[in-house]
C-alpha positions in Angstrom: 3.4 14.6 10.7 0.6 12.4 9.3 1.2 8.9 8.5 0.9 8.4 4.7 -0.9 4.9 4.3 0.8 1.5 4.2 3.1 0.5 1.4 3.2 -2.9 1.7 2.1 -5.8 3.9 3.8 -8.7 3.9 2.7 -12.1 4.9 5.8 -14.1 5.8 5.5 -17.7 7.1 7.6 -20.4 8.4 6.5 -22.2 5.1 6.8 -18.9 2.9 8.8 -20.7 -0.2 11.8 -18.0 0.0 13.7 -20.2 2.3 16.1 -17.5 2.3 14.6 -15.8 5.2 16.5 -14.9 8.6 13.8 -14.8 10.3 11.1 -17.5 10.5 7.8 -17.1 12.3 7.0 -19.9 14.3 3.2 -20.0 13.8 2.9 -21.4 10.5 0.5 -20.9 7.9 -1.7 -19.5 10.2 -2.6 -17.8 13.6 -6.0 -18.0 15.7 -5.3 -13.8 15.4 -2.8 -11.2 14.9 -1.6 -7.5 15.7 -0.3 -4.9 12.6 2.9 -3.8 13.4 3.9 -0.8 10.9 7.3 0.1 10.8 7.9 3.7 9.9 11.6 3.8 10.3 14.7 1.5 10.5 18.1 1.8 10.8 21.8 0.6 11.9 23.6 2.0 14.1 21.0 5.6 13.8 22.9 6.3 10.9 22.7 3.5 8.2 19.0 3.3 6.4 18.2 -0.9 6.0 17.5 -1.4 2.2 16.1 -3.8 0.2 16.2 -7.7 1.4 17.2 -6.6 4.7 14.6 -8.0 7.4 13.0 -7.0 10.9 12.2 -10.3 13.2 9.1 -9.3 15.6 10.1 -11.6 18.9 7.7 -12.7 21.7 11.2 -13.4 24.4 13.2 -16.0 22.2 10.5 -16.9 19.6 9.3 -15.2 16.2 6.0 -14.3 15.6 6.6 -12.2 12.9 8.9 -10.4 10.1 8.7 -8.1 7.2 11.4 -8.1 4.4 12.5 -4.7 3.3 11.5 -4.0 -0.4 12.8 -0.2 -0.1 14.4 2.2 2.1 12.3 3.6 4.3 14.1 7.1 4.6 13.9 9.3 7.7 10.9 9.7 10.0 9.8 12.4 8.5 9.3 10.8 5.1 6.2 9.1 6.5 7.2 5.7 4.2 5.4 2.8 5.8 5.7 -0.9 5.7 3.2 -3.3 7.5 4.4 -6.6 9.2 2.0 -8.7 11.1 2.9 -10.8 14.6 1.0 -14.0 15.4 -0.7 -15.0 18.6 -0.3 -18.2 20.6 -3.0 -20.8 20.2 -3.6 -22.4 23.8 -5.0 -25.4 22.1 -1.8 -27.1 20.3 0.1 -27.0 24.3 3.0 -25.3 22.4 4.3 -21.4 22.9 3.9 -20.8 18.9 2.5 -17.0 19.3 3.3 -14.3 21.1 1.2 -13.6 24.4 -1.3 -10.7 24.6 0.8 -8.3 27.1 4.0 -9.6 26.5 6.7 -7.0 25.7 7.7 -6.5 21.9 11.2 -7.3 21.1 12.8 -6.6 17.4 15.7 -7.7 16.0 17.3 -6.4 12.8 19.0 -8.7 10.2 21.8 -6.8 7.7 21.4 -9.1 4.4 24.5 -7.9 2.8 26.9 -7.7 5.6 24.7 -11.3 6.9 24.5 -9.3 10.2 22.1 -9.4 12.7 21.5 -6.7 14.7 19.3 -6.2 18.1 16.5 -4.0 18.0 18.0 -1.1 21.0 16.1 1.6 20.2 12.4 1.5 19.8 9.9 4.6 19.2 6.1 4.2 18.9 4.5 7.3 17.0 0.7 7.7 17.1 -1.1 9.1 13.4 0.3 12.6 14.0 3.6 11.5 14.7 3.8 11.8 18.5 5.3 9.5 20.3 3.2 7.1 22.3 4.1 6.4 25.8 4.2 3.5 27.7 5.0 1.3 24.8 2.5 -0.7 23.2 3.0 -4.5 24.0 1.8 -7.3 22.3 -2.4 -6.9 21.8 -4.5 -9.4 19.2 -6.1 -6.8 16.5 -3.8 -4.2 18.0 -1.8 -1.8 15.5 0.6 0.1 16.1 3.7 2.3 14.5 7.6 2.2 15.0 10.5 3.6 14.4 13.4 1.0 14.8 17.0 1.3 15.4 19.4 -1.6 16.1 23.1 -2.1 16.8 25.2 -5.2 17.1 23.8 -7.8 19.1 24.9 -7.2 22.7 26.4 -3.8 21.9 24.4 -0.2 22.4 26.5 2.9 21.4 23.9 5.8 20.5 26.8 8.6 20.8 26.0 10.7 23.6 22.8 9.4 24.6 23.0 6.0 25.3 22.8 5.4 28.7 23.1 3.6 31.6 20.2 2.5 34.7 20.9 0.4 37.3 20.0 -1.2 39.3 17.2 -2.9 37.9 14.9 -3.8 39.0 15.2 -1.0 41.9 13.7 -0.5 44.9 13.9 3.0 44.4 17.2 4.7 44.0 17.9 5.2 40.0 21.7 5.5 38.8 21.9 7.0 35.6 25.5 7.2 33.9 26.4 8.3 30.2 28.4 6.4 28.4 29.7 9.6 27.2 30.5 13.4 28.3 28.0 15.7 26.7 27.9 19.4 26.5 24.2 20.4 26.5 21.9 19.3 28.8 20.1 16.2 28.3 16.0 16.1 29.3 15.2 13.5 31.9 11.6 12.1 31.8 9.9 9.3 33.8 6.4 8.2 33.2 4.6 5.4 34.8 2.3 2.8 33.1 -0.6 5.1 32.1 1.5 7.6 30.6 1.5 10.2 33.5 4.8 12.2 34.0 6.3 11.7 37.4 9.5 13.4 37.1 10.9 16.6 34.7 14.3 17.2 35.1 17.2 17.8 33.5 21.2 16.6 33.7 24.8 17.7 32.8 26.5 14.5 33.9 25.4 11.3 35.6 22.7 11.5 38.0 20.4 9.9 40.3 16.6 9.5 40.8 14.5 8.7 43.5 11.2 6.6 42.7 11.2 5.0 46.7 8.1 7.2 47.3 6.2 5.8 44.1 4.1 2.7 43.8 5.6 -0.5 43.0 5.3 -1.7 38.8 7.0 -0.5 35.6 8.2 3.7 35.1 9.4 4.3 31.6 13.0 6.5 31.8 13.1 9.2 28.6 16.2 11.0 28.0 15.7 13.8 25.4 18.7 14.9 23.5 19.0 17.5 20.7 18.9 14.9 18.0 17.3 11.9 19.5 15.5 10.4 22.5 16.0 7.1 24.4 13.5 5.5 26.4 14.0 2.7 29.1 11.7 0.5 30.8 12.8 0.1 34.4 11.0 -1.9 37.4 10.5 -0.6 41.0 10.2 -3.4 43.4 
């Protein structure tokens, strides 16, 4: 699949004169730089398209850095529809966290203008130009760009049918407990990669399961659970 070019860019600031925003960067009228983030999908619930006026919020932890308002549905992955948002980075000389970090982890969040809903941003899929996903996930780079596919559900709730799952504990210090939320018939692809992107582990489960890392190096391993119809990726720390 190649990615047909961007739609739209939108430029939306704390002082943007629609006050009717959710979401409200915190970086003003302007940034000492910036990373594209093109959103190629979105959705609630991974069943309900977001239309037009609903908003994505781009968060550095607890703060905005960015948000694109909707002027379409974006259809299925497939379609190739893109719409550009840009996140902005912290300037070190005001004192104040008003960017997002380069490193830092991407968070989105969704907001449901006609149900005045918000929603949190669960599952998240980076795609290269040929529509492979990109593993580990980008995080947050100045003149980085990158594309994703967005999926939220209720703030605080995460209920992907049969794939949603569950790892704990972690951080881990190398035993991984993985439990379904849900029975499942076929069997479900497991998948961990480390921070470069190299596969550690190919396997495959019918029920819960376990996974030993204990005999890896210590950082962050990226748990991908390939279903029929979707995948799910987690980040997970070994200690």
């Amino acid at each position: 699949m190649l990615l047909t070019p961007i739609i739209a860019v939108l430029m939306c600031y704390s002082n943007n004169v629609n006050s009717q925003n959710h979401f409200e960067p915190i970086y003003g009228s302007s940034a000492p730089g910036y990373m594209n983030i093109n959103i190629v999908e979105a959705k609630i619930n991974n069943t309900v398209n977001l239309i037009a006026g609903d908003e994505i919020g781009i968060f550095d932890n607890d703060i905005c850095v960015g948000m694109v308002k909707l002027s379409g549905d974006l259809g299925e992955l497939i379609d190739a529809k893109t719409i550009g948002a840009i996140a902005g980075l912290d300037d070190t000389d005001t004192g104040e966290a008003d960017g997002f970090t380069n490193g830092h982890s991407i968070i989105y969040k969704i907001w449901d203008a006609s149900e005045g809903k918000e929603y949190s941003g669960d599952i998240i899929k980076y795609i290269n130009n040929q529509g492979v996903e990109v593993l580990p996930p980008p995080t947050f780079e100045a003149d980085g760009t990158v594309f994703v596919s967005v999926i939220g559900f209720p703030t605080g709730i995460s209920n992907l049918n049969s794939i949603f799952f569950i790892i704990s504990p972690n951080p881990t210090n190398g035993l991984l407990y993985i439990k379904f939320e849900s029975e499942f018939e076929a069997k479900r692809k497991i998948q961990v990669y480390n921070q470069i992107g190299e596969g550690i582990i190919n396997t495959t489960a019918e029920s819960n399961t376990i996974l030993d890392l204990s005999k890896y190096p210590k950082g962050i391993y990226y748990v991908k659970v390939i279903s029929k119809e979707s995948t799910f990726t987690k980040k997970v720390i070994l200690n």
